[in-house]
MIKOL-881491 format. One record per residue: x, y, z of N, C-alpha, C in turn; chain. Coordinates in steps of 0.1 Angstrom, whole numbers. Each point is the difference from the previous one (the first is absolute). Layout:
// MIKOL-881491
     npx     npy     npz    capx    capy    capz     cpx     cpy     cpz   chain
       X       Y       Z       X       Y       Z       X       Y       Z       A
...
This chain:
// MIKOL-881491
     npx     npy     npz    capx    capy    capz     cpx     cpy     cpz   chain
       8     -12       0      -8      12       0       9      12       0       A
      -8      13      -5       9       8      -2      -8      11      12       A
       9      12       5      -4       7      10       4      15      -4       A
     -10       9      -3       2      11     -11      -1      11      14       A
      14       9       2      -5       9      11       4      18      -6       A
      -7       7      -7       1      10      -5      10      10      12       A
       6      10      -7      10       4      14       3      12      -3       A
       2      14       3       3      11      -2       6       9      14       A
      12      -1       2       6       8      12       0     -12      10       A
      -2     -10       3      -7      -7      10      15      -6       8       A
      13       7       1      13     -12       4      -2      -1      13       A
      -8      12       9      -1      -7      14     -10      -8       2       A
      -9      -5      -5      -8     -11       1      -1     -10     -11       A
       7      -3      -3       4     -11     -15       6     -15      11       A
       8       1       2       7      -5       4      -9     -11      14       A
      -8       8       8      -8      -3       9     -10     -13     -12       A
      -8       6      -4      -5      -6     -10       6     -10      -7       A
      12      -3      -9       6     -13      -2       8      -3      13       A
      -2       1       8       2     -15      13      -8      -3      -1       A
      -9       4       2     -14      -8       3      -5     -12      -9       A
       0       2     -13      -8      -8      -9       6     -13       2       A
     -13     -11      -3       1      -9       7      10     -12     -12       A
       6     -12       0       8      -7      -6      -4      -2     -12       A
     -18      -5      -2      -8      -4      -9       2      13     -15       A
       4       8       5       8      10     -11       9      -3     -11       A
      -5      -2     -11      14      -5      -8       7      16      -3       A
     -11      10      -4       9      10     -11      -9      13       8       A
       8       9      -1      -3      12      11       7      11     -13       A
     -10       8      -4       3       7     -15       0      15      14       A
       5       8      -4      -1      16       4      -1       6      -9       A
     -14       8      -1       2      11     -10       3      11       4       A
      14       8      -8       7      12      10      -7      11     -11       A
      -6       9       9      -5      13      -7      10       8      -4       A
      13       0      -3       9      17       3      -4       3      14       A
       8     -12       9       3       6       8      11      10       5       A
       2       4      10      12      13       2       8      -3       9       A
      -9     -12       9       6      -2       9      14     -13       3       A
      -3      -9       5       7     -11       0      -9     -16      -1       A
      -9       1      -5     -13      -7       1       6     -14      -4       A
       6       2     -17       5     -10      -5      13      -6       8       A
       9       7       1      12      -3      10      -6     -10       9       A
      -9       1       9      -4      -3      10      -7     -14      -2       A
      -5      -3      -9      -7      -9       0      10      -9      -9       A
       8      -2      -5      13      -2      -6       2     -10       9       A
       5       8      14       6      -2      10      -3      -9      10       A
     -13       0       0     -10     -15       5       0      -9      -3       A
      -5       3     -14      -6      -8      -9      11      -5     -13       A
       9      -6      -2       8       5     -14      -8     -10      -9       A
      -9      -8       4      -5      -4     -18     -11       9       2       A
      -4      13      -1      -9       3      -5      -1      10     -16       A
     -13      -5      -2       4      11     -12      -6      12       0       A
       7      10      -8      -3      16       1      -6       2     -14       A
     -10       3       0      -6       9     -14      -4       8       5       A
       0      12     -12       3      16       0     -12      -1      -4       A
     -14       7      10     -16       2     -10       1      11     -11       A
      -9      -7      -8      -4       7     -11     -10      12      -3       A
       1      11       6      -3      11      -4      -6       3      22       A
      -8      11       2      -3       3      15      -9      -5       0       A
       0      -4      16     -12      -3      12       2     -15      -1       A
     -10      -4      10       4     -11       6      -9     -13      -9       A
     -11       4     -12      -3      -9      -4       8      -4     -15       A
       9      10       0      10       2      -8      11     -13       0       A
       2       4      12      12     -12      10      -3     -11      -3       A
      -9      -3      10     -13     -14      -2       3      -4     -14       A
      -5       2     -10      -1      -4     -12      15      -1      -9       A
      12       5       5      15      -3       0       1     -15       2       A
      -8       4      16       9     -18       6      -8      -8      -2       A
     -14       2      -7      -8     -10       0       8     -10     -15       A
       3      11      -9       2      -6     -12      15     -12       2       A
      10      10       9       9      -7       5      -1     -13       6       A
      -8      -1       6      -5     -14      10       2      -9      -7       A
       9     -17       5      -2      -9      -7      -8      -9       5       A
      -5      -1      10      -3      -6      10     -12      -7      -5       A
     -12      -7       0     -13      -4       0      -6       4       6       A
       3       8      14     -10       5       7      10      15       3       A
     -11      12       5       9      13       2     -10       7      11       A
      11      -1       2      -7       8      17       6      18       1       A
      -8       9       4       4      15      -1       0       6      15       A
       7       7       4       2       9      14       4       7       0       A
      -1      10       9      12      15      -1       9      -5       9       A
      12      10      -3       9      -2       1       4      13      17       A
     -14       1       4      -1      11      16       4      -8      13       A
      -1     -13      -2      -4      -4      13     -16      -3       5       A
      -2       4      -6     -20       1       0      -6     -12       4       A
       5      -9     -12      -6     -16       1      13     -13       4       A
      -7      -9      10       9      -5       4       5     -12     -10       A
      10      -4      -6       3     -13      -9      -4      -9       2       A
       3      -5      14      -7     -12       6     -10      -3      -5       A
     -10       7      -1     -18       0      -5       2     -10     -15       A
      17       6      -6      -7     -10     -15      -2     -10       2       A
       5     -11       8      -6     -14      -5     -15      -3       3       A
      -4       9       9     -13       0       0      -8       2     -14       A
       1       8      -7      -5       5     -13       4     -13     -11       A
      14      -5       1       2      -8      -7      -7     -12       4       A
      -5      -5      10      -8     -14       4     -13       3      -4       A
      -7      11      -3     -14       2      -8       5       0     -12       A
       7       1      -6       2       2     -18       9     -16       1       A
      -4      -7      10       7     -16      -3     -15      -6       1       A
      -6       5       6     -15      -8       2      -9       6     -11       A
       1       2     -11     -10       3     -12       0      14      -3       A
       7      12      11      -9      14      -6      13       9     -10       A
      -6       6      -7       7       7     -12       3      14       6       A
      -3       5      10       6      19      -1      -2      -2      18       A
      11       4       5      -2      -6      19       5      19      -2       A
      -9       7      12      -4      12       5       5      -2      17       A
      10      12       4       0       6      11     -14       4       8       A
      -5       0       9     -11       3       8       7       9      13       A
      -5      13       2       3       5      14     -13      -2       9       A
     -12      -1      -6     -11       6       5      -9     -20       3       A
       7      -8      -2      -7     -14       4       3      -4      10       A
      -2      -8      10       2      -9      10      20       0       3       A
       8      -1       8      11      -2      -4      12      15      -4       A
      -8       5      -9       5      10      -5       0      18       7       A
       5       5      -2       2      17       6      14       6      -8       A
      -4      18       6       5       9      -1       9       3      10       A
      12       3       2       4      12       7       4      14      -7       A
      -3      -3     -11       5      13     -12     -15       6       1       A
     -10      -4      -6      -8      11      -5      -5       8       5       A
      -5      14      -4      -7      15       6     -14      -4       0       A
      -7       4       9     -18       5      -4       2       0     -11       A
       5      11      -8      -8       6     -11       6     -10      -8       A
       7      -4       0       4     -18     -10     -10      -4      -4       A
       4      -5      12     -15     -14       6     -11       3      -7       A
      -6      14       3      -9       3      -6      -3       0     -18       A
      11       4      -3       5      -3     -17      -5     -11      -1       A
       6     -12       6       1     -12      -8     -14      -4       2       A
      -5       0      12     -14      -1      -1     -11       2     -10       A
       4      11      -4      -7      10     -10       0      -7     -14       A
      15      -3      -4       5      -5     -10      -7     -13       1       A
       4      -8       9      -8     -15      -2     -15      -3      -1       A
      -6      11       4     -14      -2       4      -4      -1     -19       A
       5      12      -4      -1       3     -17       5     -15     -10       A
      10      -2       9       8     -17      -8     -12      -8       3       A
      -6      -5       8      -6      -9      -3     -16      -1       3       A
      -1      14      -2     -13       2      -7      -4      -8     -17       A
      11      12      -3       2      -3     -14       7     -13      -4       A
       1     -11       7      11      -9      -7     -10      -8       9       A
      -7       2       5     -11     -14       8       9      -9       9       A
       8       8       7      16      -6      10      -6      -1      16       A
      12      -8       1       0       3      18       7      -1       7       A
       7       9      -6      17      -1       3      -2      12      10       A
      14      -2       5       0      11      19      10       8       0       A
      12      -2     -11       9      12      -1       6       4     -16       A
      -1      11      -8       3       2      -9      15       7      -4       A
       0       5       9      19      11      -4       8      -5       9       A
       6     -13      -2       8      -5       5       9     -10      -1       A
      10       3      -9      12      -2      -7       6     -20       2       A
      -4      -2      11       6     -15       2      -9     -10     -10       A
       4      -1      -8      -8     -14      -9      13     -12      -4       A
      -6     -11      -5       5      -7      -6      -8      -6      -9       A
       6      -7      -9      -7      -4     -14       5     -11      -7       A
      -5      -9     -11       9      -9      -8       0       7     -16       A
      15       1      -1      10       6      -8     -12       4     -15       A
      -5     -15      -3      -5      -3     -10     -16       8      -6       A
      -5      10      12     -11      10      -2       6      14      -3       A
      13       2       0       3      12      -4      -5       7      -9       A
      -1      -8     -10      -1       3     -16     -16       7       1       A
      -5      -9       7     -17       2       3      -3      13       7       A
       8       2       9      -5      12      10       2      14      -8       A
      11      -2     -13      -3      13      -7       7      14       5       A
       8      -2       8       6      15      11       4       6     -13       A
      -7      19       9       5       9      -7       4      11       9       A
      -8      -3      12       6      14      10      15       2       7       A
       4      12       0       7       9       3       6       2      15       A
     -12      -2       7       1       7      11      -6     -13      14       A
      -5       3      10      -2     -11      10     -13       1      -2       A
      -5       2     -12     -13      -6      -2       2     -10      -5       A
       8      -7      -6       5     -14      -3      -7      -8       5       A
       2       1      16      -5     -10      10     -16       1      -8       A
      -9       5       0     -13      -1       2      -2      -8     -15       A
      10      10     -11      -4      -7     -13       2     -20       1       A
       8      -1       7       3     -16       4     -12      -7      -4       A
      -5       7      17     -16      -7      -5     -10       1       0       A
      -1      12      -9     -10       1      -8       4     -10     -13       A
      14      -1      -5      -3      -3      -9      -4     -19       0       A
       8      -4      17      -5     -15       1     -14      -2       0       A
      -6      10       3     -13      -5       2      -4      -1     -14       A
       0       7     -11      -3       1     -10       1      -9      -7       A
      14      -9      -1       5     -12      -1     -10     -14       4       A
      -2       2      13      -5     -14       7       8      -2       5       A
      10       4       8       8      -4       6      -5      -1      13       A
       5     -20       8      -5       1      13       8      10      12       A
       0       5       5      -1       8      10       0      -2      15       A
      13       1       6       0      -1      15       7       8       4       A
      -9       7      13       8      12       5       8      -9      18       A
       9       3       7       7      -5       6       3      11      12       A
      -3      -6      11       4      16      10      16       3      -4       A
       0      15       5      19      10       0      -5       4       8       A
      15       2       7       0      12      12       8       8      -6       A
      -2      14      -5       7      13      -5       9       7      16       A
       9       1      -4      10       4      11       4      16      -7       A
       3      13      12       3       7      -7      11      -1      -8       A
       5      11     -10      13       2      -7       9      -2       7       A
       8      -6       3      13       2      10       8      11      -3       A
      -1       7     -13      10      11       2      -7      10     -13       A
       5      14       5      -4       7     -14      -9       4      -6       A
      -9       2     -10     -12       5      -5      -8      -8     -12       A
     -13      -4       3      -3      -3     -13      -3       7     -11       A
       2      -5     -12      -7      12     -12     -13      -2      -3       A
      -9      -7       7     -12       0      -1      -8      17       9       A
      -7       4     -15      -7       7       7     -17      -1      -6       A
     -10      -2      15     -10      -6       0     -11       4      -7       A
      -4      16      -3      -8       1      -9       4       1     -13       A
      11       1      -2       3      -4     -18       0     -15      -3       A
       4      -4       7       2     -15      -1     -15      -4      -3       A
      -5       6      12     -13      -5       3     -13       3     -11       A
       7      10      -5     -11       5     -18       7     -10     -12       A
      12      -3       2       5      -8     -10      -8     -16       2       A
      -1      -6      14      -3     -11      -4     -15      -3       1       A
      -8      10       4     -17       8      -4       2      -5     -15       A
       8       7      -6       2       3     -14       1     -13     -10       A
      10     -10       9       0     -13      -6     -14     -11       1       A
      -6       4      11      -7     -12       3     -13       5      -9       A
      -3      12       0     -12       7      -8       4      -2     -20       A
      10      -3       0       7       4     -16       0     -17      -7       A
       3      -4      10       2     -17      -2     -18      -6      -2       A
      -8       5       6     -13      -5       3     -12       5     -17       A
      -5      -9      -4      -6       4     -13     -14       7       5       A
      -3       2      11     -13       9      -2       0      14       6       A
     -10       6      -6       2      19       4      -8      -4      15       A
       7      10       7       1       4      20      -7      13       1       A
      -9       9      -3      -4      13       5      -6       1      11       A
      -3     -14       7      -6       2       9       7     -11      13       A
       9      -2      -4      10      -7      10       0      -1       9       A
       4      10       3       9       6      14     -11       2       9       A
      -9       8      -4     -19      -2      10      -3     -16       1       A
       5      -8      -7      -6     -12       1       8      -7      12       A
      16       2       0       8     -12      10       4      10      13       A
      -6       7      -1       4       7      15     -20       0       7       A
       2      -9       6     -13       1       9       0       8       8       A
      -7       7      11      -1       3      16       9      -4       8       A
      -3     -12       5       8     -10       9       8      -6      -6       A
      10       0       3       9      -9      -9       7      -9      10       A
       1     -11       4       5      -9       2       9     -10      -1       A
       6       6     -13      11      -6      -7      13      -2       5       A
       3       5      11      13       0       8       2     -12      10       A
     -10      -7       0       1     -15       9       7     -11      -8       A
       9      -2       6      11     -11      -7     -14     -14      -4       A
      10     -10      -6      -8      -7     -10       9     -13       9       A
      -5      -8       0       2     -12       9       2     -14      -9       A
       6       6     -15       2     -14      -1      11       7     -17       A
       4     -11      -5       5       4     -13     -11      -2     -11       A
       3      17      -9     -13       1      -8       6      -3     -14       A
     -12      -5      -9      10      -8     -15     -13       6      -7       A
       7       2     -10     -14       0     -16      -1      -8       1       A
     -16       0     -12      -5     -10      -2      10     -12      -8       A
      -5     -10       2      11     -14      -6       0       3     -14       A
       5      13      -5       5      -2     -20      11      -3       1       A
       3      -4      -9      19      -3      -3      -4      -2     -13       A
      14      12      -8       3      -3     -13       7     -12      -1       A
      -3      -4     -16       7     -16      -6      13       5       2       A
């Protein structure tokens, strides 16, 4: 399997990050943005069979789609490179994509899973954002902007990536679902950044992957947004079990 960790400035938390990952690792790709710092150095230094590719044009779904193509692996697993998500978690991900499912999903918000990173007004985002995902996609999925996935190699071609930016993550799956792709989400615990600043900023991000999930979907929305925001919303109660699409699978 291949382990795709996108990376820009990141040399004080890189290194944290490859100790961690667990043996079941064959190939550990880094995509180095023009870094400035010592990022690649550092992870050199850890790690010496890893490989470094330079992403192809900015942002982070830029990167992504670098090391995706890079990947030799059969199966490809993606994480940042902050400290955020713990490594350990992947064989978890990888023991659902051994038991039948095609696209395995990070979960903060299921049984098992949390935050120590996110803001209210996050939280609130993603909420917002999800409620619109699977309205529109007939889902029942519990977390949408959330970078830890894993996959087998061989749906690449299917999923179609074109974004830029960390709307990536959402185009994922939107586009698995579109696919038929089965579907399992898997608790994470998100830890803060260990060092330094993300480049994520939430309301542009947050119109960009509005932007994807509404652009990807074949019917007109004018009345949307009155429709998935009820009164009471209740949607913030964790979910108690792992949620899957329905059983399609492409041939």
């Amino acid at each position: 399997m291949s382990l795709v960790i996108p990376a820009r400035n990141e040399a004080r938390n890189i290194a944290w990050v490859l100790e961690q990952i667990p043996e079941t690792v064959a190939e550990v790709i880094l995509v180095d943005g023009d870094s400035t710092d010592a990022t690649v150095i550092t992870a050199r230094s850890y790690r010496p069979d890893i490989r470094v590719v330079r992403q192809d044009g900015p942002g982070k779904g830029s990167a992504l789609r670098s090391g995706f193509l890079a990947a030799t692996g059969d199966v490809i697993v993606m994480m940042d490179a902050d400290g955020s998500m713990v490594p350990q978690e992947i064989n978890h991900f990888l023991h659902f994509l051994a038991s039948g499912y095609d696209f395995v999903k990070g979960s903060r918000f299921i049984g098992g899973g949390g935050s120590l990173d996110i803001t209210r007004f996050r939280r609130l985002g993603n909420r917002f954002l999800l409620r619109v995902f699977n309205y529109l996609y007939d889902a029942e999925l519990t977390d949408l902007c959330y970078g830890f996935c894993a996959f087998h190699r061989r749906y690449l071609e299917h999923l179609s990536l074109c974004s830029t930016g960390f709307e990536i993550e959402a185009e994922m799956i939107v586009r698995a679902m579109q696919d038929g792709l089965r579907i399992a989400e898997v608790p994470s615990l998100e830890l803060p950044r260990r060092s330094g600043q993300s480049n994520l900023h939430s309301i542009r991000d947050g119109i960009r992957v509005l932007r994807i999930v509404l652009d990807r979907h074949n019917s007109g929305m004018p009345v949307l947004l009155a429709r998935v925001l009820p009164a009471n919303d209740d949607s913030g109660a964790n979910i108690q079990r792992i949620q899957t699409s329905a059983d399609r699978q492409i041939p």
